[in-house]
C-alpha positions as CSV (number, residue, x, y, z in Angstrom):
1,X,0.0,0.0,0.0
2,X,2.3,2.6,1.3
3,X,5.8,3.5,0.0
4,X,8.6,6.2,1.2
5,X,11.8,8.0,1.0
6,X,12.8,6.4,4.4
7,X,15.0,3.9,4.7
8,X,14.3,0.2,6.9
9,X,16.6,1.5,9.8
10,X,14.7,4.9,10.2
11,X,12.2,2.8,12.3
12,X,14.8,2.5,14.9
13,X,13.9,6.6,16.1
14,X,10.5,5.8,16.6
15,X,9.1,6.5,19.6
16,X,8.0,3.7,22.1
17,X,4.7,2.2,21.0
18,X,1.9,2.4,24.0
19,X,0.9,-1.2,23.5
20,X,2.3,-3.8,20.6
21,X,0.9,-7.4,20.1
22,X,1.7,-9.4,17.6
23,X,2.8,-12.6,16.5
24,X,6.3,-14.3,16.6
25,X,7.5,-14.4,13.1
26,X,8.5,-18.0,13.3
27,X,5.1,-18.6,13.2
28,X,4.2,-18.0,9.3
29,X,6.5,-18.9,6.3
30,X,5.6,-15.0,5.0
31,X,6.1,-12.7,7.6
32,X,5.1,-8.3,6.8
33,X,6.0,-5.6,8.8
34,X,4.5,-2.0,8.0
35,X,6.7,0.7,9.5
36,X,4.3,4.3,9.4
37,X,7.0,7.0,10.3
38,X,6.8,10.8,9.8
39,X,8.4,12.5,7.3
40,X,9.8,16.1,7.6
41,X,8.0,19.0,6.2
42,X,4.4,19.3,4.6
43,X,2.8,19.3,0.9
44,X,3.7,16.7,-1.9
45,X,5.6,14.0,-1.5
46,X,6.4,11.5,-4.5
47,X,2.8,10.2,-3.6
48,X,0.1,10.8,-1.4
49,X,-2.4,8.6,0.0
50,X,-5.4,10.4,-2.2
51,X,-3.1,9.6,-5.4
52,X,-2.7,6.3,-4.4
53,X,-6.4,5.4,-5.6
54,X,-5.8,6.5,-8.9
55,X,-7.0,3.3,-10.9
56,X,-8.4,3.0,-14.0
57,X,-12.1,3.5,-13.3
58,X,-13.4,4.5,-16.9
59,X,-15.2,1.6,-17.1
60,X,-17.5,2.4,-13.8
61,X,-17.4,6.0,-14.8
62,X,-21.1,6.4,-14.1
63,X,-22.3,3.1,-12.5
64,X,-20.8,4.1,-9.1
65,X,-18.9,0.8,-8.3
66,X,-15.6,1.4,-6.3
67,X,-14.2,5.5,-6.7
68,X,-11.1,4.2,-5.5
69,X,-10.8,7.6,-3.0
70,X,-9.3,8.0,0.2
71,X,-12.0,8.3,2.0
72,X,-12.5,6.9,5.7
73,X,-13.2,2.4,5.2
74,X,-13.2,2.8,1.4
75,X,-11.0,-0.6,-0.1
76,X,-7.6,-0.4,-1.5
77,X,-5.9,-3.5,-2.3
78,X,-2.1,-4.2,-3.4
79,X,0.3,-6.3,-3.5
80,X,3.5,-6.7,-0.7
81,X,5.7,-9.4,-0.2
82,X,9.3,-10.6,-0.4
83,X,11.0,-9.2,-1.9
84,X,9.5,-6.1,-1.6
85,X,9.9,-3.9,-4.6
86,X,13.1,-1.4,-4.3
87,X,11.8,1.7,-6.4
88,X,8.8,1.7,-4.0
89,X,11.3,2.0,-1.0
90,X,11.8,5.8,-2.2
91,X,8.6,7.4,-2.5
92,X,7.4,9.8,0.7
93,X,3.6,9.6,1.0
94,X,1.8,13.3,2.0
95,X,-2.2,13.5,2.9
96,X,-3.3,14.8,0.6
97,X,-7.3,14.2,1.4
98,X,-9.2,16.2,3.7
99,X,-9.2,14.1,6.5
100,X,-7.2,13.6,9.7
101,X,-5.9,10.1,9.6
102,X,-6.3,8.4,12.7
103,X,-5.1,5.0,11.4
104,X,-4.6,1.9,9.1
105,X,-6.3,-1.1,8.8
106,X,-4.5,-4.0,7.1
107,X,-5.7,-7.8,5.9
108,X,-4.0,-10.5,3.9
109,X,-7.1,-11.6,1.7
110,X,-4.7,-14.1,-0.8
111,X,-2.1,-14.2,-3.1
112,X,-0.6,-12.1,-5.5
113,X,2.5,-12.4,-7.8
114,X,3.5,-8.4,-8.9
115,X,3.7,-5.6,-6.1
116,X,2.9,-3.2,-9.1
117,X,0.0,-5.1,-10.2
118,X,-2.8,-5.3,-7.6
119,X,-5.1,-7.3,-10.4
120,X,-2.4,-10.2,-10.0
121,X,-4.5,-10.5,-6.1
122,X,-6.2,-14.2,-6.1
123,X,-8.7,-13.3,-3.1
124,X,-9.4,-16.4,-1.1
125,X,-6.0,-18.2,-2.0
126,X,-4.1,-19.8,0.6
127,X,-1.4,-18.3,1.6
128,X,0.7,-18.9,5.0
129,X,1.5,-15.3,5.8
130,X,0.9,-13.0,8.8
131,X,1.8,-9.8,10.1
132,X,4.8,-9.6,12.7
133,X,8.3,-8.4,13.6
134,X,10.7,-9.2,10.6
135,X,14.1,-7.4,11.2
136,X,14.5,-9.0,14.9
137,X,14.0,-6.2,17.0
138,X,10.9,-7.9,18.5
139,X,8.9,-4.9,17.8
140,X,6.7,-3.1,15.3
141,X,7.6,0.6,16.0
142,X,5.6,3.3,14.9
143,X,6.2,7.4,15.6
144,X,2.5,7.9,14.4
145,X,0.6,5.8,15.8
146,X,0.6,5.1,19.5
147,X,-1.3,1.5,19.4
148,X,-1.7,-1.5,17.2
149,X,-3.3,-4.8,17.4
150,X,-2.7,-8.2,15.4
151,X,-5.5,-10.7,14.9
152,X,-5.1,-14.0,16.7
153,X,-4.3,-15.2,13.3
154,X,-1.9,-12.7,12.2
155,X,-3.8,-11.5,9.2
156,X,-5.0,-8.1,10.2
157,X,-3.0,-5.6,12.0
158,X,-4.8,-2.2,12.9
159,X,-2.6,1.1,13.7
160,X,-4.9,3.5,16.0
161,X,-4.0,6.7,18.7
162,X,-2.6,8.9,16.0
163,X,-3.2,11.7,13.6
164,X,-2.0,12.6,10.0
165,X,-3.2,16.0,9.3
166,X,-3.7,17.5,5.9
167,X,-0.5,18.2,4.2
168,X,1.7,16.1,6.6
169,X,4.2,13.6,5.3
170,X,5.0,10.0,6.6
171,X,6.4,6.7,5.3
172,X,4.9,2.9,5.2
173,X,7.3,0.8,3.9
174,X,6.4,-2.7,4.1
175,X,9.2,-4.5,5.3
176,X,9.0,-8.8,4.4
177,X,10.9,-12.3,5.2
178,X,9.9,-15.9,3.4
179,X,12.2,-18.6,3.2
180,X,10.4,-19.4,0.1
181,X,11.4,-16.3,-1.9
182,X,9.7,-15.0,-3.8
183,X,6.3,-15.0,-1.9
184,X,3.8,-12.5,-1.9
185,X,0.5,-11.7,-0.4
186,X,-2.5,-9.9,-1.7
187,X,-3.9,-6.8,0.8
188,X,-6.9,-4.9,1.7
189,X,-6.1,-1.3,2.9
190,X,-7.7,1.3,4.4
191,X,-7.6,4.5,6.8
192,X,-9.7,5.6,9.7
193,X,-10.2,9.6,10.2
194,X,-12.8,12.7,10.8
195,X,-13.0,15.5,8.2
196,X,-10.8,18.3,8.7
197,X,-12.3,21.6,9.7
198,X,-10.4,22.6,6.5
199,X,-13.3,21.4,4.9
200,X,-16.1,23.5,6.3
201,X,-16.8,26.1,4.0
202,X,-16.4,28.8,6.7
203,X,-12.8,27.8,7.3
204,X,-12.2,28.7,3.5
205,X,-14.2,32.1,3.5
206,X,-16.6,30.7,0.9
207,X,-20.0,33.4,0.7
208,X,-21.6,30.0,0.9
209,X,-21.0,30.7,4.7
210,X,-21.6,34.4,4.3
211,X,-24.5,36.8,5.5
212,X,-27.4,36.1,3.9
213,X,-26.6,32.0,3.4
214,X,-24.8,31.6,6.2
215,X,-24.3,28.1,6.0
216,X,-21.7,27.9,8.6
217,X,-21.2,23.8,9.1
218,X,-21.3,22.9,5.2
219,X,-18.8,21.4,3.5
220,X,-16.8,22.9,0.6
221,X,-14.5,20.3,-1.1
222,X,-12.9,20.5,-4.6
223,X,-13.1,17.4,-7.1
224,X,-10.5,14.8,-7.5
225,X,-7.9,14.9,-9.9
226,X,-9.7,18.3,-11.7
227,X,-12.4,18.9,-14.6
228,X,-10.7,18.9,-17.3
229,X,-8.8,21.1,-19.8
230,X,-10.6,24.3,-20.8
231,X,-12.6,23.3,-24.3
232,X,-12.5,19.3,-23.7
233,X,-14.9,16.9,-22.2
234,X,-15.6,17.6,-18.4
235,X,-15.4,15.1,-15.4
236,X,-16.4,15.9,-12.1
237,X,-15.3,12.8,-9.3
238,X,-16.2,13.2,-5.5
239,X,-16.3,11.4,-2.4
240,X,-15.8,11.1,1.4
241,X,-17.6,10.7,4.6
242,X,-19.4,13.5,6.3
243,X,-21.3,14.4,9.5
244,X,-24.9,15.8,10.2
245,X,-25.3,19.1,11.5
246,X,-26.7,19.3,15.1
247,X,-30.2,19.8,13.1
248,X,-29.4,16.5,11.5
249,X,-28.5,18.1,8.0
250,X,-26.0,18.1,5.8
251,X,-25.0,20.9,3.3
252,X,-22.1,19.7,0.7
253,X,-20.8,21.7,-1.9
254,X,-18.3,20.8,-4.9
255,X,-16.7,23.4,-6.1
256,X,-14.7,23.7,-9.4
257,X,-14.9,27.6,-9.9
258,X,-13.3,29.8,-10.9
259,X,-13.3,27.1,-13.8
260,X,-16.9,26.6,-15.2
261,X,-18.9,23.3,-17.1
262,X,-21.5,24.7,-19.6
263,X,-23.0,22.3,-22.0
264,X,-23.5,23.1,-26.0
265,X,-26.0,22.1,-28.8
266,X,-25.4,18.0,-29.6
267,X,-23.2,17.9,-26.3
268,X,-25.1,16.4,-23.2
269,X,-24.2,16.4,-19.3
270,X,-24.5,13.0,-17.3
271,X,-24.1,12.3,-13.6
272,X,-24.6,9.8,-10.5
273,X,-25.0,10.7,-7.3
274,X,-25.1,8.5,-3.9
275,X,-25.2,9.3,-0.6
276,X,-25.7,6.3,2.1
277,X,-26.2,6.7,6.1
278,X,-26.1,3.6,8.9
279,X,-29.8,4.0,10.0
280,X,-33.5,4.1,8.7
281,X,-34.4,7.3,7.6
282,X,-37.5,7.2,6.3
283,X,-38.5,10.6,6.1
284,X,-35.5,11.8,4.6
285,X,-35.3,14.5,1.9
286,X,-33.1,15.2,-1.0
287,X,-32.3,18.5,-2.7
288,X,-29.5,19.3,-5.2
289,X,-28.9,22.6,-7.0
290,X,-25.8,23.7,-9.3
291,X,-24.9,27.3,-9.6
292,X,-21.7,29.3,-8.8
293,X,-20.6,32.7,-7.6
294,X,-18.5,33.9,-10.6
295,X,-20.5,37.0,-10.8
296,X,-24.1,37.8,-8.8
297,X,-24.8,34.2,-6.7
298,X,-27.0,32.4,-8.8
299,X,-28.3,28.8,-8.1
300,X,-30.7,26.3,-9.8
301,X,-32.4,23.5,-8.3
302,X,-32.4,20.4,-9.7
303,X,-33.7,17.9,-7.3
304,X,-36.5,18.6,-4.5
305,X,-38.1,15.2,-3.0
306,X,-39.8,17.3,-0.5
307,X,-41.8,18.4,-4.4
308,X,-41.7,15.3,-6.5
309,X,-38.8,12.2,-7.1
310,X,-37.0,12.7,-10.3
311,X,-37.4,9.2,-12.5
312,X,-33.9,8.5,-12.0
313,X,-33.5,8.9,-8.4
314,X,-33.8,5.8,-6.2
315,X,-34.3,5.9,-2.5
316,X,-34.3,4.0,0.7
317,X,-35.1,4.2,4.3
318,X,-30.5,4.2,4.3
319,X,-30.0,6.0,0.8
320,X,-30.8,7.6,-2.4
321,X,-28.6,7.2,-5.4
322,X,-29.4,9.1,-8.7
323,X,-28.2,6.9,-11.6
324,X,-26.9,8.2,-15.1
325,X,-28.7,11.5,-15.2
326,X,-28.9,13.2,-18.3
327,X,-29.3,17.6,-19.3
328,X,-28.6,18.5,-23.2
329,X,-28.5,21.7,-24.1
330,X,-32.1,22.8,-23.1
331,X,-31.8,21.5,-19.9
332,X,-28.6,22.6,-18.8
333,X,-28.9,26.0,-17.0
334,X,-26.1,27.3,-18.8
335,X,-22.0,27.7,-17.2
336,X,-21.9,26.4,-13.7
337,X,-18.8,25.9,-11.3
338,X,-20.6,24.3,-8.0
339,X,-22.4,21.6,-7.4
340,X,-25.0,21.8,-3.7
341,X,-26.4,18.8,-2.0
342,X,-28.2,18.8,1.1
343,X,-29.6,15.8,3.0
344,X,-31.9,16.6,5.8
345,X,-34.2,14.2,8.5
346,X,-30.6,12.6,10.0
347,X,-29.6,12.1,13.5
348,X,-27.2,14.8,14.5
349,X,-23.5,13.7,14.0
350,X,-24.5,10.6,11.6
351,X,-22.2,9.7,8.8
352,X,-23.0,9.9,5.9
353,X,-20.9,8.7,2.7
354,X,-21.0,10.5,-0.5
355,X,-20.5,9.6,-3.8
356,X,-20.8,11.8,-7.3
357,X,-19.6,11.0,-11.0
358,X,-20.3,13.0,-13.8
359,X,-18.9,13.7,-17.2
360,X,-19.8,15.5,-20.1
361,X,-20.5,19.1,-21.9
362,X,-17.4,21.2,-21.8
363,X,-14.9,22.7,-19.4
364,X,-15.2,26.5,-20.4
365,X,-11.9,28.6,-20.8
366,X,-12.5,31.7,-19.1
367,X,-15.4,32.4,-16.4
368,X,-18.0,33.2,-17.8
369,X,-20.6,36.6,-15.9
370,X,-24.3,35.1,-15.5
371,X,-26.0,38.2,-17.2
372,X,-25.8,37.0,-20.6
373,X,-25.6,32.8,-19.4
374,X,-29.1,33.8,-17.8
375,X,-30.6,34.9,-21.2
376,X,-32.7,31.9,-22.9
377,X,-33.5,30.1,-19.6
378,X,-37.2,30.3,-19.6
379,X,-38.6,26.6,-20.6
380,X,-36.0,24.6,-19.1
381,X,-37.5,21.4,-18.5
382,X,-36.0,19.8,-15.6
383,X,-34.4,23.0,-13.5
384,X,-36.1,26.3,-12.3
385,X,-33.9,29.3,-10.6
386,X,-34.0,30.1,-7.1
387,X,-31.9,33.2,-5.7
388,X,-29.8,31.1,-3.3
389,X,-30.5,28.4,-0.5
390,X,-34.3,28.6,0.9
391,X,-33.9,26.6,4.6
């Protein structure tokens, strides 16, 4: 999973873990050792643990299988083993999402054969491998995180008591003995955390969060890996894990501006969105606008359930998901560069995970003002204006 700049005897300056347990190595032909260790200074790295994801996902582009994001209990898998592979011994992670990191969770789920090719993972194989101390030192040392446990059968270690804050830097090489080299083991990965407050809208000075909106606990995130260049094809990709208001609502807001997506004549606009919470809410409501503030604030609304359920939006007592949506030209409201959705009838505090995918239209080249993009809107079929948030 993880890969750094640090070397296998910068463990050694760690600082003494609170409680270890973990099995004797002896005990497994395979044995792994993660090492998580800071890194000095902040910003990119040679990777980061949001990059990391990046998979080739074109093929779920809209059906909203696995994003493949950092986000809080979301799946990574890869491949580690002996012998590990050198050129990943000198790449320095950074956090790059917008979460603290407050841990790592690790299971052997099989075999694998090429630590640069997690599709080489046969889940289920038997394998003899385990997690435990490999360089003799009796320990697995971490400077990050205070704690970690083993499973009784040495296939799932957990690091916990620490934090990784935006823009910090640490390591996670993956040290690795067999006696029947070369033996590798397929992986599950994934990381524990709470969104950052550098997420809330208000922490960025967004007007979102402004007198007269004033939407003080939303969210404000930008989308993964950009839109697109200005003139091609756009592609909008978000996700992570987000918390209820203490009126049991969420407000979260994608922003791409100052770049804009407008959509032309013979060009269309398609998206998914999902959001999913742990209990039954059956009174639940949905709304979704786009809009942007390049210019005088101007939103549209695009999905009410609290007026009527779109044909493409699916819902549950735990969810709704809004499957392959699609605006031409007449439907789209013209250059927008946010994207609002707001979940309301939660428990205060309750996660809830999001999901969006959308592609399509254009990536415009210069902002565009809304005075003339407003001109033509009357007859839209599937979006009407409102001057900003009504809540």
């Amino acid at each position: 999973m993880c890969r750094t700049s640090l070397s296998s005897s910068s463990k050694f300056f760690t600082l003494i873990v609170a409680t270890m347990v973990f099995p004797i190595a002896a005990n497994a032909q395979l044995t792994i050792e993660p090492v998580f260790n800071r890194i000095e200074g902040t910003g990119p790295g040679e990777a980061s643990v949001g990059t990391r994801f990046i998979v080739n996902h074109e093929q779920e582009r809209l059906g909203l299988g696995p994003l493949w994001t950092a986000i809080p209990n979301e799946i990574f898998s890869y491949v580690s083993g002996d012998p590990r592979n050198p050129g990943l011994d000198g790449l320095a992670f950074f956090n790059d999402t917008d979460y603290n990191i407050t841990g790592f969770g690790l299971e052997i789920i099989g075999t694998g054969t090429d630590t640069d090719d997690p599709g080489t993972i046969v889940r289920g194989a038997p394998i003899d491998a385990m997690f435990g101390d490999v360089d003799g030192d009796g320990q697995i040392l971490s400077d990050i995180f205070a704690n970690h446990t083993i499973s009784a059968d040495g296939r799932r270690i957990d690091f916990t008591d620490g934090l990784i804050q935006p823009g910090e830097r640490y390591s996670g090489i993956h040290l690795a003995s067999s006696p029947n080299t070369p033996e590798f083991a397929g992986i599950d990965s994934w990381i524990t955390g709470t969104i950052a407050d550098s997420a809330l809208c208000a922490t960025q000075g967004d007007p979102v969060a402004q007198s007269p909106y004033n939407l003080v606990d939303a969210y404000c995130i930008d989308p993964m890996f950009g839109i697109g260049a200005p003139g091609e094809a756009s592609s909008v990709t978000s996700a992570g894990v987000f918390p209820a208001n203490a009126d049991g609502v969420l407000d979260l807001f994608v922003i791409w501006e100052p770049s804009e997506i407008d959509v032309a004549d013979g060009e269309a606009f398609t998206y998914s969105s999902q959001l999913t919470w742990g209990s039954d809410k059956p009174d639940a409501v949905l709304k979704e606008w786009a809009g942007n503030f390049n210019g005088d604030p101007v939103t549209y609304m695009i999905t009410n359930t609290a007026d009527s359920d779109p044909a493409e939006l699916v819902r549950t007592d735990s969810s709704f998901a809004i499957n392959e949506r699609t605006f031409d030209a007449s439907q789209f409201p013209g250059a927008v560069g946010r994207y609002h959705v707001q979940i309301s009838g939660l428990e205060p505090g309750e996660l809830v995970t999001f999901r969006k995918l959308g592609t399509g239209g254009h990536v415009v080249p210069e902002p565009n003002q809304f005075g003339a993009t407003l001109c033509g809107l009357t007859g839209l079929l599937l979006l009407r204006r409102r001057n900003r948030l009504d809540r």
